[in-house]
C-alpha positions in Angstrom: 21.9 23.5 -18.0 21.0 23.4 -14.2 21.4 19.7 -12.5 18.1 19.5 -10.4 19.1 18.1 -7.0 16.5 15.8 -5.9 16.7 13.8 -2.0 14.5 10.8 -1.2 14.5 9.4 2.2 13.9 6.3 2.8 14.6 2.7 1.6 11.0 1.0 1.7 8.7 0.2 -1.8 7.7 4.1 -2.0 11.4 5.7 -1.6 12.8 2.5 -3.9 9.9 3.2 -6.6 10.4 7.2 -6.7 13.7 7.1 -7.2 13.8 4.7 -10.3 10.6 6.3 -12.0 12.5 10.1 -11.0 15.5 9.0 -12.5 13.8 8.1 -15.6 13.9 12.3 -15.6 17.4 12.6 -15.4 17.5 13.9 -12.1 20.8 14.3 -9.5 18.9 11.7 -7.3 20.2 11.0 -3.6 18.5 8.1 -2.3 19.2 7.7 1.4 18.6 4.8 3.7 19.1 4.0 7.2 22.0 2.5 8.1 20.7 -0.9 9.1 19.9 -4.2 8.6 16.8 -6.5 10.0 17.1 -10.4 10.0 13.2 -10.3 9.9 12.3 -10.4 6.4 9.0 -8.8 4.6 6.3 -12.2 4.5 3.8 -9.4 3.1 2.2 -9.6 0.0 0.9 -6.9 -1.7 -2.0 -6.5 -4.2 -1.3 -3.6 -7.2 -4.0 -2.4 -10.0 -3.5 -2.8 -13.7 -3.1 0.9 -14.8 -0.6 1.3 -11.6 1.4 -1.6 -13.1 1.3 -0.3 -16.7 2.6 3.2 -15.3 5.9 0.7 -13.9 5.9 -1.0 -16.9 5.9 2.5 -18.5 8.8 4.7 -15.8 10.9 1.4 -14.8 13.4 0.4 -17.2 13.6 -3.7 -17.8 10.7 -4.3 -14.7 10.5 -7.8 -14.3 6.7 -8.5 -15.4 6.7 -12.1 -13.7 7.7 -11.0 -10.8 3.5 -9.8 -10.6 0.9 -12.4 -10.4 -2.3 -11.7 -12.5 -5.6 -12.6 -11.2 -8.9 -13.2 -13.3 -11.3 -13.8 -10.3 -12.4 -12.2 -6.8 -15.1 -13.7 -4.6 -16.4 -11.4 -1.5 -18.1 -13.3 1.8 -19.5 -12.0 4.4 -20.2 -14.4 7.3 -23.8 -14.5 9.1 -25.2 -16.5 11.5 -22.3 -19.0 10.9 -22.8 -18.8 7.2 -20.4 -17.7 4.5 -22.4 -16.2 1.7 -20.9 -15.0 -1.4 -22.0 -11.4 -2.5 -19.9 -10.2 -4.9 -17.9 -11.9 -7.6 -16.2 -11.0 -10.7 -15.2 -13.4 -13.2 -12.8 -11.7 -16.0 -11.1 -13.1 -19.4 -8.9 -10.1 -18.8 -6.6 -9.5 -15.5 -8.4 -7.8 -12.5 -5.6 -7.3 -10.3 -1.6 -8.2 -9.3 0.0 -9.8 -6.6 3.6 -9.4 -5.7 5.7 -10.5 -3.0 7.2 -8.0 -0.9 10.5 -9.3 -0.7 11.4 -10.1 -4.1 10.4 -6.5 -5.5 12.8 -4.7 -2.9 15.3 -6.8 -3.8 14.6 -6.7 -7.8 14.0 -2.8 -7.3 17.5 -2.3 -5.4 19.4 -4.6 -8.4 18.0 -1.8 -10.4 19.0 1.2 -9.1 22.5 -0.1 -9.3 22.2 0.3 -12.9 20.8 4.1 -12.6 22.7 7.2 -11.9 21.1 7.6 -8.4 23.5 7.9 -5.3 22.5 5.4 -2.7 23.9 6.5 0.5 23.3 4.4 3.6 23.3 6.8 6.7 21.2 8.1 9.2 19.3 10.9 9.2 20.0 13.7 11.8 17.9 16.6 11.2 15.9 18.8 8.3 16.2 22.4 7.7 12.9 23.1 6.0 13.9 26.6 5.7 17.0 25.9 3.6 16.7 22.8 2.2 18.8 21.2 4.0 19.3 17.6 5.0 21.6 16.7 7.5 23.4 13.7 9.2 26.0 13.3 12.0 29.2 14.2 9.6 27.7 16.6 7.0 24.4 18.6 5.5 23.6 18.7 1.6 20.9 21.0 0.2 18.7 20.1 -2.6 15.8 21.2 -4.9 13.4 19.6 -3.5 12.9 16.6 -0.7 10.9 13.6 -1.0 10.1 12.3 2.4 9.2 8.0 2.5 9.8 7.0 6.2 6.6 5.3 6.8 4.1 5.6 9.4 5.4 6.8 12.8 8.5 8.8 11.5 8.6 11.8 14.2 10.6 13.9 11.0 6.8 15.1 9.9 6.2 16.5 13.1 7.6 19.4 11.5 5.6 19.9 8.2 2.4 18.2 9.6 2.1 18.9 12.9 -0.8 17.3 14.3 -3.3 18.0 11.9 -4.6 14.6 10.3 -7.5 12.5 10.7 -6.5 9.3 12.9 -7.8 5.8 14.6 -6.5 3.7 16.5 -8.1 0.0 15.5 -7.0 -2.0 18.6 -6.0 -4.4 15.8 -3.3 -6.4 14.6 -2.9 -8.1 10.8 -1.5 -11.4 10.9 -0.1 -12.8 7.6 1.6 -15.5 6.5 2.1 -17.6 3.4 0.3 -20.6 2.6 0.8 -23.6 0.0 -2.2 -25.2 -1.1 -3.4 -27.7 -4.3 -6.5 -25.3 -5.1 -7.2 -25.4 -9.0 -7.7 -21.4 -9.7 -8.3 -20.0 -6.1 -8.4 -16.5 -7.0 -8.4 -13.4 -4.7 -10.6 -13.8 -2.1 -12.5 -11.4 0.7 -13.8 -13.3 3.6 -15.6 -10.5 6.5 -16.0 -12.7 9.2 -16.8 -12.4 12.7 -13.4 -12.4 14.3 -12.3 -10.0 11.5 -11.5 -9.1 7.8 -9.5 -12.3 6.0 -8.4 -11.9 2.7 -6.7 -14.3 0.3 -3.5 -13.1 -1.9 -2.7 -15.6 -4.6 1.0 -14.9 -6.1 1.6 -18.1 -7.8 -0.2 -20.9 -8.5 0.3 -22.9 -5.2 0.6 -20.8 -3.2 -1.1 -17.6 -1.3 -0.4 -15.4 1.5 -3.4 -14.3 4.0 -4.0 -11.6 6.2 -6.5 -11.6 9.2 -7.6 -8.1 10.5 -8.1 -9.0 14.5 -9.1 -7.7 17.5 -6.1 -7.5 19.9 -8.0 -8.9 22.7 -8.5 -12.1 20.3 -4.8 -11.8 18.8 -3.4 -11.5 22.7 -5.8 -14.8 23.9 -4.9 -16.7 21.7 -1.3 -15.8 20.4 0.3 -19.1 21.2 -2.5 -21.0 18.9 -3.3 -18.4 16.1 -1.4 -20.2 14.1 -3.7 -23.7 14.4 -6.7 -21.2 14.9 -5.7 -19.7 11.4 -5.8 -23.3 9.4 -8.8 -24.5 10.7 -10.2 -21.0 9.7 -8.8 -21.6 6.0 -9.5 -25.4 6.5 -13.3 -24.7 6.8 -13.2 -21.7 4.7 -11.7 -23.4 1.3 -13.4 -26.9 1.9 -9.8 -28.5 2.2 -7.1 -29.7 4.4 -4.2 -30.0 2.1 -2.5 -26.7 2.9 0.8 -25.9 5.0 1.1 -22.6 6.8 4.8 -20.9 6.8 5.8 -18.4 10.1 3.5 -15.5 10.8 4.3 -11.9 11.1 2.1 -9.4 12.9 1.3 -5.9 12.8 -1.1 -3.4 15.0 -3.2 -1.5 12.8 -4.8 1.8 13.1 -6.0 4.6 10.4 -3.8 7.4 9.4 -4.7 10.4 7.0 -2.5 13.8 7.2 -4.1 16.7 6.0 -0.5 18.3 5.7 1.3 17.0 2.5 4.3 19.4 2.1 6.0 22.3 3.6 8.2 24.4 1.5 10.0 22.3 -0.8 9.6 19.0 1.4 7.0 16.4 0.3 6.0 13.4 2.6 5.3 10.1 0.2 4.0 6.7 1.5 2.4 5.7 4.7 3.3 8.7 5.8 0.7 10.8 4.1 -2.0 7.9 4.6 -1.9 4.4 6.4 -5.6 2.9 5.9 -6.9 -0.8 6.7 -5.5 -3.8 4.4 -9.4 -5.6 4.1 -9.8 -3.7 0.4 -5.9 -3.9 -0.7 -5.7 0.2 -1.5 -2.9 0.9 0.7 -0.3 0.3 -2.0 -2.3 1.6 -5.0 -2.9 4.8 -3.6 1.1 5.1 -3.2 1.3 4.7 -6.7 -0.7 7.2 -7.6 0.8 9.6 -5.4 4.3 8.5 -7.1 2.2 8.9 -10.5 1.6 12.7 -9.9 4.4 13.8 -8.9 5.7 12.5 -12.0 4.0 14.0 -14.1 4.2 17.5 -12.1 7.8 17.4 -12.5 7.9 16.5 -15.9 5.4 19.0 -16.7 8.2 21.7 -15.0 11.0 19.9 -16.6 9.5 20.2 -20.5 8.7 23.8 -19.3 12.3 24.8 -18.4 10.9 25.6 -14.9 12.7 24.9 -11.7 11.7 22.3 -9.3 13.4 24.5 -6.0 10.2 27.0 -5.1 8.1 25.6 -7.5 4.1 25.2 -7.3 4.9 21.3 -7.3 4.3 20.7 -3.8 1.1 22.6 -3.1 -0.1 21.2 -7.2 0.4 17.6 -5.4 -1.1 18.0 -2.3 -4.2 19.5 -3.9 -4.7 16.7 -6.4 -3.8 14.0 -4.1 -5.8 15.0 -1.0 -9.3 14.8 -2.4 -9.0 11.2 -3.2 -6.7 9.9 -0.1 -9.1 11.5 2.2 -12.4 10.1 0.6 -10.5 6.4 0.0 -9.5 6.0 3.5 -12.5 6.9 4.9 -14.7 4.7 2.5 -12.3 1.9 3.3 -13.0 2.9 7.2 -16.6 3.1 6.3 -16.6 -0.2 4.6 -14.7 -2.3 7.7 -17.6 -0.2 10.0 -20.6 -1.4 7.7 -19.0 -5.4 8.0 -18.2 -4.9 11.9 -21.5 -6.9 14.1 -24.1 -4.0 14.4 -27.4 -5.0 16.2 -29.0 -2.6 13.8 -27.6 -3.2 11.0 -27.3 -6.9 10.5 -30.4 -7.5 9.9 -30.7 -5.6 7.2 -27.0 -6.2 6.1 -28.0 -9.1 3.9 -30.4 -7.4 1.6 -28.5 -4.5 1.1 -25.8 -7.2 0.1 -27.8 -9.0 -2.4 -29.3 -5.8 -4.4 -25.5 -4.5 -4.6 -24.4 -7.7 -6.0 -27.6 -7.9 -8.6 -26.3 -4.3 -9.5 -24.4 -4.4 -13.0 -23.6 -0.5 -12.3 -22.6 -0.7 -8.7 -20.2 -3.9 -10.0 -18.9 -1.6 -12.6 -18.0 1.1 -10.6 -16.7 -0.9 -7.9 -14.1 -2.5 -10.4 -13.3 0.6 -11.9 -12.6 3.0 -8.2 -10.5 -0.7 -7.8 -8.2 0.0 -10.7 -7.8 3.6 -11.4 -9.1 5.0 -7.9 -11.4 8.2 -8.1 -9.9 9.5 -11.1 
């Protein structure tokens, strides 16, 4: 019986994920990472939705379940005339949403692989041959059955299979995160669209959060040598309390990203790659997942079949499940950071649109659904 060769660049969450749920297949996985190593580590924290961690629960052999941190309650603000009013809320027995941090995942995900059959190969990437399958670095080229690309954003290796067609912005913003101990009984995830920007609150354990601030980089570059004091009297004010501690922050420039190209031959793009979107609704990740999701279940589909992977209808079946719902996700979410931006027009009737969205039991509904299982 024929070996399906399987490649998957890249040594982020998406290329650490795919190959432990591919493997589950019983693939020849080669997972390959660059060659380096940062002193910088991940601060990030990163929100994931119930059915997206019951599909790792179900592909990932011996996940480590407390490594996610449930939540039971979001609050949404919206700031106005120097007021925070809250105008959304949900209040749940059951769990709404998981937090992880980004750091202890890579690490758990890489103890993993070292019990799996996939080859991790620590090199450099050189070149693609789209044509033949063909991946190549300075000492040798290996062809495979089918190649999963997850370099992230700004990888110039699409170039070839997307050229320049996808839908982009530039935000002129950066995200500043860090993490934050607090005494807050039952803080729950919190959305705070203010004036400067987007602020969100992460719980991932009980005294402690991470936040992220969407702002302008004429506000981030003014004021870079005091966003740090600037950010806890923000969360000072914003939380009603002064007994909190602020760790280092980490920054990163933002802008929108959707490709309309997903694959070329037997290449697929996974990741930020296919679609980098603004962090204010916590999508980002999820949408990853479900990526990861489908082309799990295309391949297993082939696999139970007896179908080959190599010239198979998997690439083009992805991309046109996947597109529909990337495309309308990241430009709802840039919709959304649009409707929450100061408008002369709109703000003054920004407020009652608020309160009849919040009084709707349907528009709740959906909202938590689209949340957990995306537009599915």
């Amino acid at each position: 019986m024929k070996k399906h060769k399987i490649c998957i660049v890249g040594g982020g969450l998406t290329g650490l994920i795919s190959a432990l749920v591919l493997s589950e297949k019983g693939l020849d996985i080669d997972l390959i990472v660059e060659n380096t190593s940062s002193k910088n580590k991940d601060l990030r924290v990163t929100a994931i939705s119930e059915k997206n961690l019951k599909f790792l629960k179900s592909t990932i052999k011996n996940i480590n379940l407390k490594l996610f941190y449930s939540v039971k309650k979001i609050n949404l603000f919206f700031e106005e005339n120097n007021q925070i009013k809250n105008f959304l809320n949900f209040d749940e027995k059951k769990n709404l949403m998981f937090f992880f941090e980004n750091r202890l995942i890579k690490e758990y995900l890489n103890k993993l692989l070292k019990k799996t059959k996939v080859r991790v190969q620590k090199k450099t990437i050189k070149s693609i041959d789209l044509a033949e399958n063909k991946v190549s670095n300075n000492l040798s080229s290996q062809s495979y059955d089918l190649i999963v690309l997850c370099l992230g954003l700004n990888s110039p290796i699409y170039q070839k299979i997307t050229g320049n067609r996808e839908i982009k912005k530039n935000y002129n913003e950066h995200s500043i995160t860090c993490y934050v101990k607090h005494e807050i009984k039952d803080i729950g995830a919190q959305q705070f669209f203010l004036k400067e920007g987007p602020l969100a609150i992460l719980p991932y354990n009980k005294n402690k959060f991470s936040v992220v601030w969407s702002i302008e980089d004429k506000y981030f570059i003014k004021n870079q040598t005091i966003i740090l004091n600037n950010l806890k009297t923000k969360l000072s004010n914003l939380l009603n309390t002064n007994k909190i501690s602020l760790g280092k922050i980490q920054s990163y420039p933002l802008r929108m990203s959707l490709k309309k190209s997903y694959y070329k031959k037997n290449t697929i793009i996974l990741g930020d790659g296919l679609h980098a979107v603004h962090p204010l609704a916590g999508q980002g990740f999820n949408l990853i997942l479900r990526d990861i999701e489908k082309l799990y279940e295309l391949i297993s589909f082939n696999l139970k079949l007896g179908l080959s992977i190599k010239d198979s209808s998997i690439p083009r079946d992805f991309s046109d499940s996947r597109k529909p719902e990337n495309l309308l996700m990241g430009l709802g979410i840039d919709t959304t950071r649009k409707f929450f931006r100061s408008n002369k027009y709109l703000d003054p009737i920004k407020e009652n649109i608020l309160k009849n969205f919040s009084k709707s039991k349907l528009l709740k509904k959906i909202t938590k659904r689209v949340a957990n299982l995306g537009f599915n």
